[in-house]
C-alpha positions in Angstrom: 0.2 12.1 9.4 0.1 15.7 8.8 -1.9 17.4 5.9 1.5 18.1 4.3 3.2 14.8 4.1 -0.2 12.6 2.7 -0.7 15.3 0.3 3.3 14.9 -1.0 2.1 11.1 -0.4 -0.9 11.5 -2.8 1.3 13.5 -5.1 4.4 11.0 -5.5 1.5 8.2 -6.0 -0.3 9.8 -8.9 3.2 10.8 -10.5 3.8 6.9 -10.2 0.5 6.2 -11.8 0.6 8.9 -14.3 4.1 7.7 -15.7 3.0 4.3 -16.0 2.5 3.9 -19.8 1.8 0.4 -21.1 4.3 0.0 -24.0 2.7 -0.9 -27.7 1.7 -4.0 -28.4 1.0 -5.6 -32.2 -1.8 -8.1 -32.0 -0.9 -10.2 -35.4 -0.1 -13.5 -33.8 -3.3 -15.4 -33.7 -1.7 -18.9 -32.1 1.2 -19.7 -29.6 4.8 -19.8 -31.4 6.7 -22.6 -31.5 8.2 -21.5 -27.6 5.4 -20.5 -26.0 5.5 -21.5 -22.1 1.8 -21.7 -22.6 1.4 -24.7 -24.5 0.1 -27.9 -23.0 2.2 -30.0 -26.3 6.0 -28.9 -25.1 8.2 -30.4 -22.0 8.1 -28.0 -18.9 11.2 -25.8 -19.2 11.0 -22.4 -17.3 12.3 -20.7 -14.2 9.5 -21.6 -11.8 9.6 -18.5 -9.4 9.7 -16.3 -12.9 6.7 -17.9 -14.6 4.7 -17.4 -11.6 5.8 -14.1 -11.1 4.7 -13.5 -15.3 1.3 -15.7 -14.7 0.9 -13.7 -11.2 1.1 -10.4 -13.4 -1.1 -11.8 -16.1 -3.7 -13.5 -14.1 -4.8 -10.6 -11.0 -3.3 -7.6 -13.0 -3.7 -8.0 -16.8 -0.3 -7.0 -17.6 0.1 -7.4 -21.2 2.5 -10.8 -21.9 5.0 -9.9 -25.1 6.2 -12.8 -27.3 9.5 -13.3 -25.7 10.6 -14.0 -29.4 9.5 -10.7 -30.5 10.9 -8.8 -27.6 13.8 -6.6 -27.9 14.2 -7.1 -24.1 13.6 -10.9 -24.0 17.3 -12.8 -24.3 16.1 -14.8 -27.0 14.3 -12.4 -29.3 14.4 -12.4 -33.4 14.6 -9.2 -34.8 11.2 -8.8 -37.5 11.9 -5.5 -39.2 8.2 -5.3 -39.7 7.3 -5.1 -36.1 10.0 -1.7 -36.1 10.8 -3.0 -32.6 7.1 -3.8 -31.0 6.7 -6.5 -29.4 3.6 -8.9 -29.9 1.1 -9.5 -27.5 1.9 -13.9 -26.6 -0.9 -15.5 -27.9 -0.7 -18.5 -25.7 -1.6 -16.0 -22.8 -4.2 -14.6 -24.4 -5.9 -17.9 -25.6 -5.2 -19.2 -21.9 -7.0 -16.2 -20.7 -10.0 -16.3 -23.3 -10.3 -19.9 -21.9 -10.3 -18.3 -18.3 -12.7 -15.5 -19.5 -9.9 -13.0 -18.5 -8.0 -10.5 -20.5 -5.3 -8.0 -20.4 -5.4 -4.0 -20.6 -3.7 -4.0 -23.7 -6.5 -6.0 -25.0 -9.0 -3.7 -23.2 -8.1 -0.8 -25.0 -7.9 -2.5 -28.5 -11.7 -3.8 -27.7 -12.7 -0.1 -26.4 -11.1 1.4 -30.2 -13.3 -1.2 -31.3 -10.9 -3.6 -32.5 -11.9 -7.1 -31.7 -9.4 -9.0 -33.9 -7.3 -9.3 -31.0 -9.6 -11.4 -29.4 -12.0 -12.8 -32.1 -9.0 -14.1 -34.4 -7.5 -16.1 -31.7 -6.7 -19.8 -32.8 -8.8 -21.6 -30.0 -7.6 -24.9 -31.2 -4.1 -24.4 -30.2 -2.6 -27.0 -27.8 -2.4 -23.7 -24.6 -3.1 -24.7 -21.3 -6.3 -23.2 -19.1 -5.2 -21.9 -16.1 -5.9 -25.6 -14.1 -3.7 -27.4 -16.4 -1.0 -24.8 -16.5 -0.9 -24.8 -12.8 -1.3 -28.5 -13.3 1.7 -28.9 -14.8 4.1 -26.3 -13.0 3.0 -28.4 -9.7 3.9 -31.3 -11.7 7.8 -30.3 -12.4 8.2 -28.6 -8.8 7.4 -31.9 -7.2 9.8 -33.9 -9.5 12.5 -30.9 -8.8 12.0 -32.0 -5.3 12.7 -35.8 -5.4 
């Protein structure tokens, strides 16, 4: 390749990476909402290739996981006029990822402001999956999808 196009290359790819900015996330929910895809007490009812598209994101790239109830992009969302429109970070993910000893970026940077309610506050008691048991399960309804 010649020194011209891999340093356009090079130029494109930190344009990509420089425009990447995570949107805000409000860290008030402490334990899953009564939807959450990550709790091990509710029936298994999600889009299989989605979820593991979402738990692929959450799990090797800490992408930040909104609330899909709190998200003005989610379908399902409820408008909270306190939130003025941000989204919360899903406390099921990050309760499953505590138990994993993961985290997300959004996290990250509330820990490196110093801000450890995000991770401290979680309700560890809340009936979420760890990452066996969630994959547990999803193996669970794409076998009986099968039969």
């Amino acid at each position: 390749m010649s020194a011209r196009k891999n340093k356009a290359r090079r130029v494109k790819q930190a344009i990509r990476q420089a425009s990447y900015l995570p949107p805000q996330y409000r860290f008030d929910l402490k334990s899953p909402c009564a939807e959450c895809p990550f709790r091990s007490d509710l029936p298994w009812d999600y889009h299989p290739e989605a979820f593991m598209k979402n738990l692929d994101n959450i799990i090797q790239h800490g992408s930040p996981h909104s609330c899909h109830l709190t998200d003005p992009n989610a379908d399902n969302h409820r408008v909270d006029p306190e939130t003025a429109g941000l989204p919360q970070h899903c406390a099921g993910a990050l309760i499953m990822l505590k138990k994993e000893g993961r985290t997300t970026v959004p996290v990250l940077q509330e820990l490196a402001k110093g801000n450890l309610a995000p991770w401290d506050d979680l309700d560890m008691s809340a009936p979420v999956y760890d990452l066996k048991g969630l994959l547990a399960a999803f193996m669970a309804e794409m076998t009986k999808e099968d039969k």
